[in-house]
N, C-alpha and C positions, 0 to 999 in steps of 0.2 A: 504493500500500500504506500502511497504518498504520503509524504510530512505532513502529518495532521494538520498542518497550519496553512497548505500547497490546498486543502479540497475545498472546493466553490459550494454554492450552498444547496443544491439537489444532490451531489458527491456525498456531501458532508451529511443530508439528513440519509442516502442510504447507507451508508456506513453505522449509522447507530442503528434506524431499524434490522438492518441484516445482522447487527452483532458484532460487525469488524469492530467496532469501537466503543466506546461508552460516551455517553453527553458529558459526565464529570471531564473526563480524561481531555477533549477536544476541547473545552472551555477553560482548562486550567493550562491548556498548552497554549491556545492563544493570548489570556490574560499573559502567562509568563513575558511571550514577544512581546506582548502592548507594553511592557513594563520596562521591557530592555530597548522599545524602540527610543532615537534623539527625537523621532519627526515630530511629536507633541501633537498625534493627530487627535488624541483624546482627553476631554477635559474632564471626565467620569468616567470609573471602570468599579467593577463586582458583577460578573454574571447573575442573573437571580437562578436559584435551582428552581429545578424543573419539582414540579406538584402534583404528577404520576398520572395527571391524567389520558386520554386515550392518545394512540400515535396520532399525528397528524404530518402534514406532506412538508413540515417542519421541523419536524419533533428532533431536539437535544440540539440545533441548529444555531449558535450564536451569532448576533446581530449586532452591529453599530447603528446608534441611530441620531441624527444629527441632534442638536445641543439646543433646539427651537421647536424640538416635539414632544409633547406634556409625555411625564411617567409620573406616576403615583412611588415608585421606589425610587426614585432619582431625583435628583434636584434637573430642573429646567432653566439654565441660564438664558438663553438665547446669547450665549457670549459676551456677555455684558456682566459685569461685577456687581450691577445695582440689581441684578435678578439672580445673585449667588446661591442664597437663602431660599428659593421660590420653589418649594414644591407641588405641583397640581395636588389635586385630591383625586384623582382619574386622571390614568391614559385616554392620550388620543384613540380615536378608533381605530386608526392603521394600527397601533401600536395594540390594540387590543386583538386584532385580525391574527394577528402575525401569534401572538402569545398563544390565541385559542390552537393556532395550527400547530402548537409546540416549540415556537422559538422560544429559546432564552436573550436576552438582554445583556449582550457582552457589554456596553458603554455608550455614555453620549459623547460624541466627537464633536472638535473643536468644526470654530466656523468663523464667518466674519460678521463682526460686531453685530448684531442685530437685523442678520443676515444681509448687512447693505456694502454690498460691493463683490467684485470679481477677486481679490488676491489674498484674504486669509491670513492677512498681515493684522493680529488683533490685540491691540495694545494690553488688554484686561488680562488675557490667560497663554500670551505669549504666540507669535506666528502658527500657525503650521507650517512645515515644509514639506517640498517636494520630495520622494523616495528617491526619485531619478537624481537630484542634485541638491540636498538639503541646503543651497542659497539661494535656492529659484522656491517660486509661488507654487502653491498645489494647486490654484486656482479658488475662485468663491462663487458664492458666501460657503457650500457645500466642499470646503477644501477638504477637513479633517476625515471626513466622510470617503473620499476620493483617497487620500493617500493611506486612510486604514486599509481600505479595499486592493491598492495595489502592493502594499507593504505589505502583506498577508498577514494581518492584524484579525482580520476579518475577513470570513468568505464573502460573504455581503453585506450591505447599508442601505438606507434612506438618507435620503437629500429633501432639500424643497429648493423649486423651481419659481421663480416671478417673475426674468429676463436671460435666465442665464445660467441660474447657481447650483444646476445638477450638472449639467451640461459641459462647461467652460471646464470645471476643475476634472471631470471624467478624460475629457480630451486633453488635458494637460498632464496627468497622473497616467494614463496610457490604461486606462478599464473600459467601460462598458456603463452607458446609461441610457434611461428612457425618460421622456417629458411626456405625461399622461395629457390626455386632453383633458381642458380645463374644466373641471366640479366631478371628472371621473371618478378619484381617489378623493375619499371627504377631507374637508380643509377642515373641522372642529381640533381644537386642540393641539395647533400649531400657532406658534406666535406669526401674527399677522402683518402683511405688507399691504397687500390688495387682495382684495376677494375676486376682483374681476381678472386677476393674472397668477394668483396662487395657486401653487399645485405640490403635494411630494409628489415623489417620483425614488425608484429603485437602481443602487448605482450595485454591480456586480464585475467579474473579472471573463462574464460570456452572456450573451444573447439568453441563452437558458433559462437562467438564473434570474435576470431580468422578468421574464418570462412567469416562470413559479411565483415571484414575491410580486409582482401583478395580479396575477390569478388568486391568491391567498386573501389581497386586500378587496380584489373587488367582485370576489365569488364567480372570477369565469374559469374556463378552464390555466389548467396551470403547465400546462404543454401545447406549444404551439409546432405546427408542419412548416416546415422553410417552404418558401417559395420557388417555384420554378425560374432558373437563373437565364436560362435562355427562349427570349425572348422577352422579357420583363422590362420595361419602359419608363426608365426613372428622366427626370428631370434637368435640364444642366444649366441653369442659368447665370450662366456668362457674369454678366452685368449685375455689379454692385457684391456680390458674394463671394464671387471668383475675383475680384479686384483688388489690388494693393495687398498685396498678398507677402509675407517673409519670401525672396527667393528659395530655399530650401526649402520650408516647407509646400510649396508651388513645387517644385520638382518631385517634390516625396508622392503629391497629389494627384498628379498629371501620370504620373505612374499607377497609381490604383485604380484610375478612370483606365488606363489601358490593360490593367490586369480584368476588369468589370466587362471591358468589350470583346477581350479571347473567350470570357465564359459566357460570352450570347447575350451580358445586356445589351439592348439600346436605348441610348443614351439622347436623347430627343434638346437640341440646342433651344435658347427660346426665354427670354427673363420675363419675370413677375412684374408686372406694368408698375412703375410709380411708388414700390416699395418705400425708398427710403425716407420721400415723404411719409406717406402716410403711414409709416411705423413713428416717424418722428413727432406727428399729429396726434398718434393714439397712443404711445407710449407712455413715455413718462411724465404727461401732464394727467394721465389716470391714477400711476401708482403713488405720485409725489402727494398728490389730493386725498386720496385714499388712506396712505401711512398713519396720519396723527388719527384720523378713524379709527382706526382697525386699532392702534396701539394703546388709547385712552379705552375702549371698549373692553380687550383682553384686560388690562391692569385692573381694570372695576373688577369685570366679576370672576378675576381669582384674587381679588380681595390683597394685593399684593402693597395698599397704603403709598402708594405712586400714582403720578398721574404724566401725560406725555412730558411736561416741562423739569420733572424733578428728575424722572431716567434721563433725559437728555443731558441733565445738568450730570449726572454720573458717568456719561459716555467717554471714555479712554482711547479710541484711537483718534487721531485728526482729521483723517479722512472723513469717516461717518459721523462726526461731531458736524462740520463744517455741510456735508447733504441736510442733515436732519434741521441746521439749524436754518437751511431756506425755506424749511415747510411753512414756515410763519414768517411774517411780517410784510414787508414792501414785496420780498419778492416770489411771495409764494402762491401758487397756482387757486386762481379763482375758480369760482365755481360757476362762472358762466364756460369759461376755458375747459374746466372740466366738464360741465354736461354736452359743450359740443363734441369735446374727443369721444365720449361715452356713446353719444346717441348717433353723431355722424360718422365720424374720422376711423373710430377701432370698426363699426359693422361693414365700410369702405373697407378697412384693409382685409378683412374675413371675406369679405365679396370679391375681392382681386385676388384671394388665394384661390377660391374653390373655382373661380373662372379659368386661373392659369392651370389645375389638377383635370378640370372639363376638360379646355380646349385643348391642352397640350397630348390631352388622353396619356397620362402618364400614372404610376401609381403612388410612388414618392418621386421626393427631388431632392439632387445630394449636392451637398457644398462643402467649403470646410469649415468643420466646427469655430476653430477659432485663427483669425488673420496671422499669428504667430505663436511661436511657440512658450513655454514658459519664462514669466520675466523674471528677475532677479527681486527677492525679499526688499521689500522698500522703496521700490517705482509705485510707489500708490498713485500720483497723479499722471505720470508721464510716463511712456514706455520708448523706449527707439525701434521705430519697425521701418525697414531699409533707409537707415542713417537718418531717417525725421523723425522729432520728437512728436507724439499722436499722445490723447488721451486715452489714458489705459483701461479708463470705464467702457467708455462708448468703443473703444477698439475689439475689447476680450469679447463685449457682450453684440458685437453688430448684429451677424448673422442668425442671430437667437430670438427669432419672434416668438411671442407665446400665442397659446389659447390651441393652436394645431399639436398634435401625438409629431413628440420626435427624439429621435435617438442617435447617439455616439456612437461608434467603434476607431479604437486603435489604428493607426494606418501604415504605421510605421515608426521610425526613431531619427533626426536629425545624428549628424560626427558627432556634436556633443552629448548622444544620450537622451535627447529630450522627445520626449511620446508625441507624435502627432495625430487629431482624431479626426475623421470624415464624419459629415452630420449626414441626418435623413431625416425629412418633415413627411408628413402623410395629411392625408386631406382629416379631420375634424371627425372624432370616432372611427378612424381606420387606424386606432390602438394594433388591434390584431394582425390587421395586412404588416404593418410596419415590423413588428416583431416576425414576423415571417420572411419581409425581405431582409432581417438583419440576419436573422439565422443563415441565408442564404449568401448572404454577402462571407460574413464572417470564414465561410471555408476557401477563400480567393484572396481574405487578404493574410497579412503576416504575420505570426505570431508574437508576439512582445515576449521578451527576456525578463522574469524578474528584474526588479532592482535591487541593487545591492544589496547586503544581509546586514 
């Protein structure tokens, strides 16, 4: 058998129901690693034991689960120091999904400050790092998550997703995620951004595995058939996704789109009409509007004796001090601004999706996950992508529209080691198709090498 610490999380749960192994044995040997790893991808660790009831398609399976979804035996920071103390009284209901199927609860993993931002640089409870290069970003808000999963910390995690934060750090960590379609997975009991863009989502080390902790949260099946590879019609829009790109990574790219067309895809040319507008439109004059909502409403009723001005006034890194602190005053998003992004601008850019999925007669459409590769610990505002200084928010998260089913995979490794991922969008509850063309994808492309031990 494999390093107990080597098995993904459908590996891992047949190995305890067949007997190869025990649930104590696999949760004391991954606690061990989480304890000797630097990356700090965890801010709480104690598996809980298992409570003998019936196997499930989880059973003795430990889990990471990001540090902004309520646990009744954990504390729930959202990565934030002024939420140290905050225990829910109930799990979230993924988190209760996952338990009933027999997972245990390896830890909550480190994140970015109140899930705001792509790099995971978090002044409260210390960065997370990359596996690949512990001075590079694991990516965010969902980094800790991302680098348990590829550190073999963890066979798998949960993330949460609002622009980016399952997604960015999957493809930067070099694992495997999915972005459910939006209100598929319930949002109860996750500290909130937006209701209109929030989602978890399952970050694993295979298509599989993604797969099963999909099915476990939302009662469908927990094995999906890959898709037929040839003749399958994904998407290739050139324009604005494929643009301004890291050279290397561009080359690493251009290369698995031709490994994609020896196996019979076709790959249909042809971009998203007006995109970057109207993502710009509907973006984040929803989530910016949304945030002191959503945060003043959780903090009421878990009774946590804060309200959005006194956490804020607690926030530790500069980064997310300096977001949060535009939600209010002069320059924060009105709500005339926001009810047109709401009502006009986001149902526009949902109507240019499914137009461009009709017309193109495609099933998904692939770009790359993120413009470049991992930046270096401490580029919070600025990143260098081919020798110009870019914004590292708006760069990591471009191609990451929400509300559509989409998923990572691995695509390769740049000279220096560093994971690059290919994304796939799917038209709006084509969860299943998507998971079927990753499966499918997944045997054409490369396999990633651990990271170093």
């Amino acid at each position: 058998m494999a390093a107990l610490f080597e098995l993904g999380a459908r590996r891992a749960a047949d190995a305890v129901r067949n007997g190869e192994q025990t649930a104590e044995a696999l949760a004391e040997a991954l606690l061990a690693r989480c304890a000797a790893s630097a990356i700090n991808a965890c801010i709480s660790l104690e598996a809980e034991r298992l409570r003998g009831e019936r196997l499930g398609p989880l059973h003795g399976v430990p889990l990471a689960l990001k540090d902004n979804i309520d646990t009744a035996d954990f504390p729930t920071t959202a990565g934030t120091s002024a939420l140290a103390a905050h225990r829910p009284k109930r799990n979230a209901p993924i988190v209760q999904h996952l338990l009933d199927a027999g997972a245990i609860v390896l830890g909550k993993t480190n994140l970015q400050e109140l899930a705001y931002g792509p790099t995971n640089n978090n002044a409260a409870f210390g960065p997370a790092r990359n596996p690949y290069d512990p001075t590079r970003i694991p990516g965010g808000s969902s980094g800790g998550s991302a680098a348990a999963v590829a550190a073999r910390l963890a066979p798998a995690a949960l993330g949460t997703d609002t622009g980016g934060s399952i997604r960015v750090p999957a493809a930067l960590c070099g694992i495997t995620s999915m972005r459910p379609t939006t209100l598929r997975w319930p949002q109860a009991g996750v500290v909130p951004l937006s209701h209109t863009r929030d989602t978890a989502g399952p970050m694993a080390r295979d298509v599989a595995d993604c797969a099963l902790l999909d099915g476990v949260i939302t009662g469908g099946p927990t094995e999906v058939a890959p898709a037929p590879l040839k003749g399958l019609r994904l998407g290739l829009p050139r324009g604005y996704f494929w643009e301004d790109l890291d050279v290397e990574l561009a080359a690493i790219l251009e290369a698995t789109l031709a490994r994609l067309r020896e196996a019979g895809v076709v790959l249909v040319e042809g971009d998203v009409a007006n995109v970057a507008a109207l993502d710009a439109a509907a973006g984040f004059p929803i989530m910016l509007y949304e945030t002191v909502i959503e945060l003043e409403r959780y903090l009421a009723e878990h009774e946590t004796g804060l309200d959005f001005a006194s956490l804020m006034a607690q926030v530790k890194s500069p980064s997310v001090k300096q977001a949060l602190a535009s939600l209010r005053g002069a320059n924060a998003v009105s709500e005339a601004t926001y009810r047109e992004a709401l009502t006009k601008h986001r149902p526009a850019l949902q109507e240019t999706y499914r137009r461009y999925f009709r017309e193109r007669g495609v099933a998904a459409m692939v770009f790359p996950t993120t413009p470049l590769p991992a930046a270096k610990i401490g580029e919070d505002d600025t990143v260098m992508l081919n020798g110009v200084p870019v914004s590292t928010l708006s760069t990591f998260i471009r191609n990451l529209a929400p509300g559509i089913p989409g998923l990572t995979l691995p695509a390769g490794m740049t000279k220096a080691g560093l994971p690059v991922g290919i994304a796939l969008d799917a038209p709006e509850k084509g969860d299943h198709e998507l998971l079927a063309i990753g499966l499918a994808l997944e045997t054409v492309l490369p396999a990633l090498a651990a990271p170093p031990a």
